[in-house]
VOBAMAR-509498 format. One record per atom (N, C-alpha, C): residue in one letter; x negated, z, y. Coordinates in steps of 0.05 Angstrom, whole numbers, plus 5000, padded with zeros to 4 digits. Layout:
N
AXZY;...
REM end
This chain:
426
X197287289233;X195187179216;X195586879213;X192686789222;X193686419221;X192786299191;X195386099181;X193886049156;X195085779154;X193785589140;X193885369145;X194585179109;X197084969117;X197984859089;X195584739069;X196384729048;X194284529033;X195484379010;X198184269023;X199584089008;X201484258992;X203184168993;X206484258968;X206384668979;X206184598994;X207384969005;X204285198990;X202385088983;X200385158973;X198385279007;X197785559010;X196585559025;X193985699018;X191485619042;X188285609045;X188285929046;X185886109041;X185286309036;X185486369060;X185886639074;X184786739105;X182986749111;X182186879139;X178686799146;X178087039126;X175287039142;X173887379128;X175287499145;X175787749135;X175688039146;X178388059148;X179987859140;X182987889139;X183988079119;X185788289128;X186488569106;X188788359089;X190588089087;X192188119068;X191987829051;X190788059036;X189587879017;X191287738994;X192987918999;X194587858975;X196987618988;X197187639007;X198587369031;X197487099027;X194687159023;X193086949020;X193886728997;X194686878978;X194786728950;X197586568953;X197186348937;X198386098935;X201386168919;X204086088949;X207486158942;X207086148904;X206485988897;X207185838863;X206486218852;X203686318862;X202986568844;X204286778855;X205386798882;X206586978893;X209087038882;X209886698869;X213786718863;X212786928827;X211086838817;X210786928787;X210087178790;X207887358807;X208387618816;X211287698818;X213087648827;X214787828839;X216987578815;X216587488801;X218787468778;X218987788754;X215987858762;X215688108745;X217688338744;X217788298774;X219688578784;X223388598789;X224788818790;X227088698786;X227288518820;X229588468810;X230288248830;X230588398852;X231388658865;X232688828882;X230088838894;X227788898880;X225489028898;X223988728908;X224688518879;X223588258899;X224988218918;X227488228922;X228388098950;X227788298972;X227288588965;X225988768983;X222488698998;X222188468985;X219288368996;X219088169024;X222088149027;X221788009054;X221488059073;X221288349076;X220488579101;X217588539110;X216188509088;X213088509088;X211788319106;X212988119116;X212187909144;X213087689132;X213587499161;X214787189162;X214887069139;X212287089129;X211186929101;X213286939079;X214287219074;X215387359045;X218387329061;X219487219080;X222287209081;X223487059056;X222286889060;X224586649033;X222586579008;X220486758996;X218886708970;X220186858950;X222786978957;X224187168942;X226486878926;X226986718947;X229186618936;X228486398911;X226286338902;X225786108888;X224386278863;X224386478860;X223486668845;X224686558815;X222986508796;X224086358765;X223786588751;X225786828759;X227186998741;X228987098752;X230587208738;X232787538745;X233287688735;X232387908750;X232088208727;X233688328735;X236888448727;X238388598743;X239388908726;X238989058735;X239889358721;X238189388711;X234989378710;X232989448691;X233089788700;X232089878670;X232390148662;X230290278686;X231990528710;X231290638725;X232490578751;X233090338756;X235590228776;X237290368777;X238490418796;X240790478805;X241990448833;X244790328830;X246090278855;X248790478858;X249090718852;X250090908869;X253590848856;X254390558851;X256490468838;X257490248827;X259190178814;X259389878794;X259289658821;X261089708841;X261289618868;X259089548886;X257689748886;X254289638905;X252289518881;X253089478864;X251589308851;X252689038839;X256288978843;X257088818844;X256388658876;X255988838884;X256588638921;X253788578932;X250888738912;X247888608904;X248188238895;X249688368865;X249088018853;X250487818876;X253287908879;X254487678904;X252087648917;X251887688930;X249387628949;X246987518946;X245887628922;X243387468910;X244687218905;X246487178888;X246886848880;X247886668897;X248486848922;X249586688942;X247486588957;X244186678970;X242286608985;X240686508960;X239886608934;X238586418923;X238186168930;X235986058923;X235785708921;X236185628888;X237885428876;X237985408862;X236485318838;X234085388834;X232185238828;X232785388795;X230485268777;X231285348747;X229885508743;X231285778720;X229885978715;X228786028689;X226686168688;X225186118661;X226186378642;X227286578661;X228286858652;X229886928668;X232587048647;X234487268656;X234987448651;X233887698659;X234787968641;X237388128660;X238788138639;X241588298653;X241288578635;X241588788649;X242189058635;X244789148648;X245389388634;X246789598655;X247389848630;X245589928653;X244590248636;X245590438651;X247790468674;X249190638689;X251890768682;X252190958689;X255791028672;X257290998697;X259690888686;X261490878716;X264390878698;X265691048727;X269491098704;X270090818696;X272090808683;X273190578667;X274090398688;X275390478710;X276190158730;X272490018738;X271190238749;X268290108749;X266789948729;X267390098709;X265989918685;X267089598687;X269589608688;X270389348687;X269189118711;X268789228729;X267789158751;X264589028752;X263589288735;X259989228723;X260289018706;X262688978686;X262388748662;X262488468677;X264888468698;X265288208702;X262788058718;X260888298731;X258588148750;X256588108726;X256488118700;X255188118678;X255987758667;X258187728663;X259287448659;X258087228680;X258387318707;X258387188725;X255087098728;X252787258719;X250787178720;X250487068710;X251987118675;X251686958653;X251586688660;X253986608670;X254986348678;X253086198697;X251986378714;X249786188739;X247286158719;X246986398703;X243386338699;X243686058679;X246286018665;X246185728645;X246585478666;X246885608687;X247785338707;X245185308720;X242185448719;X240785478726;X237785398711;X239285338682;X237085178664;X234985408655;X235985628646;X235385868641;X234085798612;X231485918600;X230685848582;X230986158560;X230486358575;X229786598564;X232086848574;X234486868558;X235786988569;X237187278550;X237287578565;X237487848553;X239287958569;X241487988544;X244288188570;X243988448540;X243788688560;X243488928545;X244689088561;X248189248549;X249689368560;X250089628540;X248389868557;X248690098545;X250490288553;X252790198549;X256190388563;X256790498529;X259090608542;X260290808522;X262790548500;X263290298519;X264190088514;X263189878512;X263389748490;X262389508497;X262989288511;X261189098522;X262388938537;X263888638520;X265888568523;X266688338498;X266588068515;X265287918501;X264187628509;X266187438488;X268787438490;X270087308474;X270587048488;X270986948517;X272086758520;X267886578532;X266086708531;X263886508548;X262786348521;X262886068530;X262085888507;X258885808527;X256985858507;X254685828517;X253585468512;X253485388537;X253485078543;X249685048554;X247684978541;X245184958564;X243384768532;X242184608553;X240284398530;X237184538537;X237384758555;X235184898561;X234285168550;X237185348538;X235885618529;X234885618496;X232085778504;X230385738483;X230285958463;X231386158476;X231586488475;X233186728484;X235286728459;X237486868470;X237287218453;X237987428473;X237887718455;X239887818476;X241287928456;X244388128458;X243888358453;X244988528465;X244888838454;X247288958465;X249189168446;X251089288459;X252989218465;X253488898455;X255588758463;X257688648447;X261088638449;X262688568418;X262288278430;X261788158413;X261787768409;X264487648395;X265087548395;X267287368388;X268487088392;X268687028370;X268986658359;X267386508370;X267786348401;X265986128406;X262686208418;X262586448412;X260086508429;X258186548414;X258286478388;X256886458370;X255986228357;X257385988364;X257385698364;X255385628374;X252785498362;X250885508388;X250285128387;X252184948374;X251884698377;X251784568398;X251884688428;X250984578447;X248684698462;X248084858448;X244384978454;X242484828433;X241584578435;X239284498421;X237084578416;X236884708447;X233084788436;X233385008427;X235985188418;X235485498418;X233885588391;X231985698396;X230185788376;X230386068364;X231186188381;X230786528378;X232586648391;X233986758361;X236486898373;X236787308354;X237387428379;X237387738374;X238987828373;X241687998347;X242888098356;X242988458348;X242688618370;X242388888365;X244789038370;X245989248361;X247589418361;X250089328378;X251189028367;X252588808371;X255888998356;X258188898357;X260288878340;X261488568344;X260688448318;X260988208316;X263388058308;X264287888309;X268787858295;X268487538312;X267487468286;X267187208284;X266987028257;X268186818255;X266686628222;X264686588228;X264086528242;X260786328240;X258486368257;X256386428251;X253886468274;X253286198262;X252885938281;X251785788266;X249485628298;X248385488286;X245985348298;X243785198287;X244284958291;X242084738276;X239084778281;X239284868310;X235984928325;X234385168318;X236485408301;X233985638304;X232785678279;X230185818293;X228185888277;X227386198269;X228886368292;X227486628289;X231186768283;X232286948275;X233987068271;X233487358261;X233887498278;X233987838281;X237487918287;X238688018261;X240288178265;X240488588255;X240488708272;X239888928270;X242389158278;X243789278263;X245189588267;X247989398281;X248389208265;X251489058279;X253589078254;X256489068274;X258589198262;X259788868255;X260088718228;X261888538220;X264588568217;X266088538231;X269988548239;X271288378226;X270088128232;X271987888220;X272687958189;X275187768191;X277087838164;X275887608147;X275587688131;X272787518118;X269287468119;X268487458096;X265587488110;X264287278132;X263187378154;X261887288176;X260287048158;X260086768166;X257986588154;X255086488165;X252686598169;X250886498182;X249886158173;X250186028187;X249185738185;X247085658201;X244685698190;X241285648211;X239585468187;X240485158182;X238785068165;X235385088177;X235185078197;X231585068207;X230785368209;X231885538198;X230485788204;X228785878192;X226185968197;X223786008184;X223386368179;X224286468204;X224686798200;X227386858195;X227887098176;X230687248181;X230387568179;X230887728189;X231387978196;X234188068195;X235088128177;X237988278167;X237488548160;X238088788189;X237589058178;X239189238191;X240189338179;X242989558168;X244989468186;X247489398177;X250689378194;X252289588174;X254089468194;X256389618172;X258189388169;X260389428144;X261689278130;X261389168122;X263288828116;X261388678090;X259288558103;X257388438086;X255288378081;X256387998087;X254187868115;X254687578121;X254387418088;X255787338094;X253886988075;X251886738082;X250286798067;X247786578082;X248286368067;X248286168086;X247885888080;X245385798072;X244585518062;X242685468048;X240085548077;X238485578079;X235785538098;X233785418074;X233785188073;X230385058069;X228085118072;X227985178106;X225485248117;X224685498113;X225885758100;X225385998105;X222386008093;X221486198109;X218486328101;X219286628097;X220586748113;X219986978115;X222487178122;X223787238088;X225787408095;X226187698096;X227087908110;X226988188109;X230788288111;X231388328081;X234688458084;X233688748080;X235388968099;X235989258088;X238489308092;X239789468076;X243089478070;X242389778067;X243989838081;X244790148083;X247190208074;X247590518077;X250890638070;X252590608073;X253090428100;X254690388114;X255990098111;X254489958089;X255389718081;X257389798055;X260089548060;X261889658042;X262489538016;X259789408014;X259689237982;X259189437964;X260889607963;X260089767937;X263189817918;X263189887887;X264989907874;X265490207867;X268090267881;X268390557876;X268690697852;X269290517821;X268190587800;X265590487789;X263090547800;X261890497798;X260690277774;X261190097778;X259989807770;X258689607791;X257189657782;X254489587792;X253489357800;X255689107784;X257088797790;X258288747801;X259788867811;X262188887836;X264388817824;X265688827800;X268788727791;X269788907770;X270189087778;X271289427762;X273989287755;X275789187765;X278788987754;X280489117770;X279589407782;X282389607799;X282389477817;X284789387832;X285789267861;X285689497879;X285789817866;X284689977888;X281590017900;X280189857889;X277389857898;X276789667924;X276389857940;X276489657961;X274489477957;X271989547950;X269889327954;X269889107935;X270289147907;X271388977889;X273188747894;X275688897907;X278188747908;X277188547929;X275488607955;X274788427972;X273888227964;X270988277952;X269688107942;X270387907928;X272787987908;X274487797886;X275387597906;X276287657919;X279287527942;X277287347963;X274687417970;X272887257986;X271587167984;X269787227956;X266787157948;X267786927923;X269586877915;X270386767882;X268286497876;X267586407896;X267086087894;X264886027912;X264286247921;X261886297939;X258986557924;X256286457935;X254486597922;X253886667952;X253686937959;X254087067984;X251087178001;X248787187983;X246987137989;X243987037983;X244286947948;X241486967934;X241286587936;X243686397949;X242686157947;X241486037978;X242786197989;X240986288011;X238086318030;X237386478011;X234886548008;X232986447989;X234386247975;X231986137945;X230185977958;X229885837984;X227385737994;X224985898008;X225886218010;X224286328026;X221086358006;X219686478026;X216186478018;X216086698008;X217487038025;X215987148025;X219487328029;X220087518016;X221887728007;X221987948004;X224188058023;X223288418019;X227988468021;X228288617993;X231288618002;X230888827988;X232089138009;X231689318002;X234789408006;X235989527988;X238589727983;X237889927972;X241090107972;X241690237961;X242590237925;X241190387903;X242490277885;X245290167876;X247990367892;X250790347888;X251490097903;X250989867919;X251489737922;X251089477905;X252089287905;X252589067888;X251988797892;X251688857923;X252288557937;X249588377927;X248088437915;X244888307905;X244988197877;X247088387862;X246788347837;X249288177834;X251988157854;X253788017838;X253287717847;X250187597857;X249987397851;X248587217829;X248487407816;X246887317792;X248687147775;X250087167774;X252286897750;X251486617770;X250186607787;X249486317804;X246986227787;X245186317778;X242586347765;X240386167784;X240486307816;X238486217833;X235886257823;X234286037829;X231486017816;X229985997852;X228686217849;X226986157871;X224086067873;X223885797883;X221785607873;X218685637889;X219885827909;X217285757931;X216886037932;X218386267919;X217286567930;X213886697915;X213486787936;X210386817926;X209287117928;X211987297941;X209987477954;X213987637951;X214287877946;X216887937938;X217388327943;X218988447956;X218288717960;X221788817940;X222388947934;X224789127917;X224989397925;X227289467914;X227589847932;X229789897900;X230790077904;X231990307886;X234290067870;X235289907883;X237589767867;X236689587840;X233989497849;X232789337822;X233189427798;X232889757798;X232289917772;X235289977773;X237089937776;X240089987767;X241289867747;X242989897725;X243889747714;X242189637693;X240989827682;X238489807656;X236489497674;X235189627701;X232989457707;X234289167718;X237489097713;X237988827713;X237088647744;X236188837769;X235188637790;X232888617786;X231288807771;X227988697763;X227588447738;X228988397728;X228888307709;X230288027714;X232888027734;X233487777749;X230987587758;X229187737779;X227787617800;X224987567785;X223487747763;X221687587748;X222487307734;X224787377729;X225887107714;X226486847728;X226286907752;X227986637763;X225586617793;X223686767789;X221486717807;X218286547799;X218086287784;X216186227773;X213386167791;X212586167815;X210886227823;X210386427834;X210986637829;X210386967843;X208187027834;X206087117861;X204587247861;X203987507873;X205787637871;X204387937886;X208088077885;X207988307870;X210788437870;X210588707877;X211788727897;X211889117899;X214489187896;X214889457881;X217589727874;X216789877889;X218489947911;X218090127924;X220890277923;X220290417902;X222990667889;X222390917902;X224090967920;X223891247940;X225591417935;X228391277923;X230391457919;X233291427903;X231491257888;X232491327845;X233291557834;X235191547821;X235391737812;X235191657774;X233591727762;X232791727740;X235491597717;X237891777723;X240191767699;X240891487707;X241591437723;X242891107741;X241090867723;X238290957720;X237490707711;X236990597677;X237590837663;X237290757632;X237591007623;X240091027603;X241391217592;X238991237573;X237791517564;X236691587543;X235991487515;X238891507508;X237691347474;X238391127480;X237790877501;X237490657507;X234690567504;X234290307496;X231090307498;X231189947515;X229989797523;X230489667534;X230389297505;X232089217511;X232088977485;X233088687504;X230688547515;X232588287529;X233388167512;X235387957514;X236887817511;X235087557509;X233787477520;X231987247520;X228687287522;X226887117509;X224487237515;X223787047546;X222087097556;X221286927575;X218487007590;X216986907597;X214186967611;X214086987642;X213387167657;X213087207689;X212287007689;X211086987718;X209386737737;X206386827731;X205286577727;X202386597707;X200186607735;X201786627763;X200586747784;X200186967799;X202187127774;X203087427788;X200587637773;X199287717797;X195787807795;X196788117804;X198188117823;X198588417835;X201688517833;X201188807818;X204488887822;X203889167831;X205889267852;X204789527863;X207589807860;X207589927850;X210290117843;X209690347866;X210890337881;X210890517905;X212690837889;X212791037885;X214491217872;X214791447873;X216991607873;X216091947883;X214392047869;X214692007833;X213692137810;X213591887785;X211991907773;X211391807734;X213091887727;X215191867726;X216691917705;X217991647684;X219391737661;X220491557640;X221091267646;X222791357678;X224091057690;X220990837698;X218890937703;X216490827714;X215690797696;X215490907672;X214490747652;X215790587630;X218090537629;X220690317627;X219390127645;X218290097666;X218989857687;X215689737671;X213289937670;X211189877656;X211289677630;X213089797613;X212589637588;X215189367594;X216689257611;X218189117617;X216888857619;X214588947642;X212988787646;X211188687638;X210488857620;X208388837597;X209188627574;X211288717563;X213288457554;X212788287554;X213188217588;X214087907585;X210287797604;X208687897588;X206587847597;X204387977623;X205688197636;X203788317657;X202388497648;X199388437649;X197088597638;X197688887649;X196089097642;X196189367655;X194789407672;X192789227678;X190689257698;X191189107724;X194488967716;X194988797742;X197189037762;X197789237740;X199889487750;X198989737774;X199489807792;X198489847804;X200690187816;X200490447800;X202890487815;X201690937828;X203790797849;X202391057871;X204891237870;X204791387860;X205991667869;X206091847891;X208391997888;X208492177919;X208292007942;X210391737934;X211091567963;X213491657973;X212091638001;X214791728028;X214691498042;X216991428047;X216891328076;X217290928072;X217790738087;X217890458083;X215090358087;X215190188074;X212589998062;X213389678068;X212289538081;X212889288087;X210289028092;X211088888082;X209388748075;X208388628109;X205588548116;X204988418131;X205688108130;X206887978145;X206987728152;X205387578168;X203487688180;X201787538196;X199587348182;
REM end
């Protein structure tokens, strides 16, 4: 088939009646086609005629171990990447996706990790903007010694992988904007980064002896949902718009005599005693968060880690829009009663109490008596009580609010709720 240049490797359509049509189209759209696919079947496209010998190699992605791949052993898919990175042309890539979703005995595995590093290392030498290593073994893979060096990655997501000390340092990634970490075990001080904006941490294990410190003053999103152990410390963020914490069971801020502040005085409490010894001089997450827009921090009532920052007396100046779960109503109401107080522009509050237990939140012949009078936010129009049942504790939270100025007609509350409720951010 005769086809003819039309400047910068750009070639002219075929005649009529020519069957390959798809030959026809110009290398630039051919390379972005076949960035789609993994890399194995793109370099399998050079069979297809003269043309498709070398449109494999300038290809601005690499997709290696995507889910359904398989190379038979850690070995024929180590002696794949040799080879790909060896005929590549080195040109810059806009995407790297690394998986490995294969089981192989333990000398193999090791074998699959190290060709995992090794891409690591080319795709940053490659001006990689968009880059995803997702290792679904029985082990994780540990990235303790790769210090991530690129003034080009824009977008980084981990999965499956233990991280450790410098690889969390991201002061020589400037542009990095968006960073993922999923079902991570993390054993490090510091996630820190001046550049990001998006932060998703999800189902990760905190190790380090001491609490982990996130440092992202430009971050506008955060996503903190369920780890185990203690609970990071957030540094100030300015920019936040839009935060989402969930704390599960498996977090170990809780006081085994149940105090609800976290400082029972026993040195056999583990979560107590930690906290004393780590937290003393530090507010671990509510100063943090006092610039965000828009708030949803849902726990468990027995945990503490929310309420033992209240001796800081964070005032959150910009929150407008605010979601609560079962811990608010603990402790005669004291996290509902924190966050009206120290929220003066709020407009819109939802309780979404799923799994309260009635005695936890106000002993009987208790009646509720603040300590100070004070008035909500003279912009708070909507409050929405998400709840299994009306009972006593729901109408405690009714006249609370009523109190300190929220009409009845601004109360809004639904019974026989199942299930999570989350606010739209769009």
């Amino acid at each position: 088939m005769a086809e003819t240049s039309q400047g910068d490797g750009i070639k002219k359509a075929s005649p009529a009646g020519s069957d390959d049509r798809i030959g026809a189209l110009p290398d630039a759209l051919l390379q972005q086609v076949l960035s789609l696919l993994p890399s194995r079947d793109a370099v399998r496209t050079c069979v297809l005629a003269a043309r498709w010998c070398t449109l494999w190699k300038s290809v601005p992605s690499l997709r290696i171990g995507a889910a359904g791949e398989r190379y038979g052993s850690a070995h024929a898919l180590s002696k794949f990447v040799s080879h790909l990175l060896l005929l590549r042309d080195r040109t810059p890539l806009l995407e790297c996706e690394i998986n490995s979703h294969d089981w192989y005995p333990d000398g193999d595995t090791d074998e699959a990790f190290r060709y995992i590093e090794l891409l690591l290392r080319y795709a940053l030498s490659c001006q990689v903007r968009v880059l995803r290593v997702d290792v679904k073994e029985g082990r994780r893979l540990c990235l303790s010694d790769v210090s991530l060096l690129s003034d080009c990655l824009t977008s980084l997501e981990v999965s499956f992988v233990e991280v450790v000390g410098r690889f969390l340092d991201f002061s020589s990634c400037p542009a990095l904007k968006v960073l993922k970490l999923k079902h991570c075990a993390i054993d490090a001080d510091r996630i820190s980064s001046q550049s990001l904006t998006n932060l998703i941490i999800h189902d990760v294990t905190f190790c380090s002896n001491g609490r982990t410190r996130i440092s992202a003053p430009s971050l506008i999103t955060l996503q903190l949902d369920s780890f185990t152990c203690h609970t990071p410390l957030l540094e100030p963020m300015p920019s936040l718009v839009r935060a989402f914490l969930r704390f599960e069971e498996n977090c170990d801020d809780y006081c085994e005599n149940d105090n609800y502040f976290g400082d029972c005085g026993s040195e056999s409490c583990d979560g107590c005693s930690y906290s004393k010894f780590y937290d003393k001089d530090d507010c671990v997450l509510l100063k943090g968060l006092s610039g965000t827009v828009n708030l949803e921090l849902i726990s468990p009532s027995y945990l503490f880690i929310g309420r033992m920052d209240f001796k800081w007396c964070v005032m959150f100046s910009q929150l407008k829009t605010l979601l609560l779960s079962d811990w608010c109503v603990a402790a005669n109401f004291s996290g509902l009663i924190y966050f009206v107080q120290h929220s003066p522009i709020l407009e819109r509050l939802t309780l979404q109490l799923e799994c309260y237990e009635e005695e936890i939140t106000i002993k009987k012949e208790e009646s509720y008596n603040p300590r100070s009078q004070f008035l909500v936010s003279e912009h708070l129009k909507v409050v929405e009580i998400n709840c299994r049942k009306e009972d006593e504790t729901i109408h405690h939270i009714v006249k609370i609010l009523g109190t300190h100025g929220v009409p009845p007609e601004c109360i809004n509350i639904k019974s026989n709720f199942r299930g999570l409720v989350r606010f739209s951010f769009e």
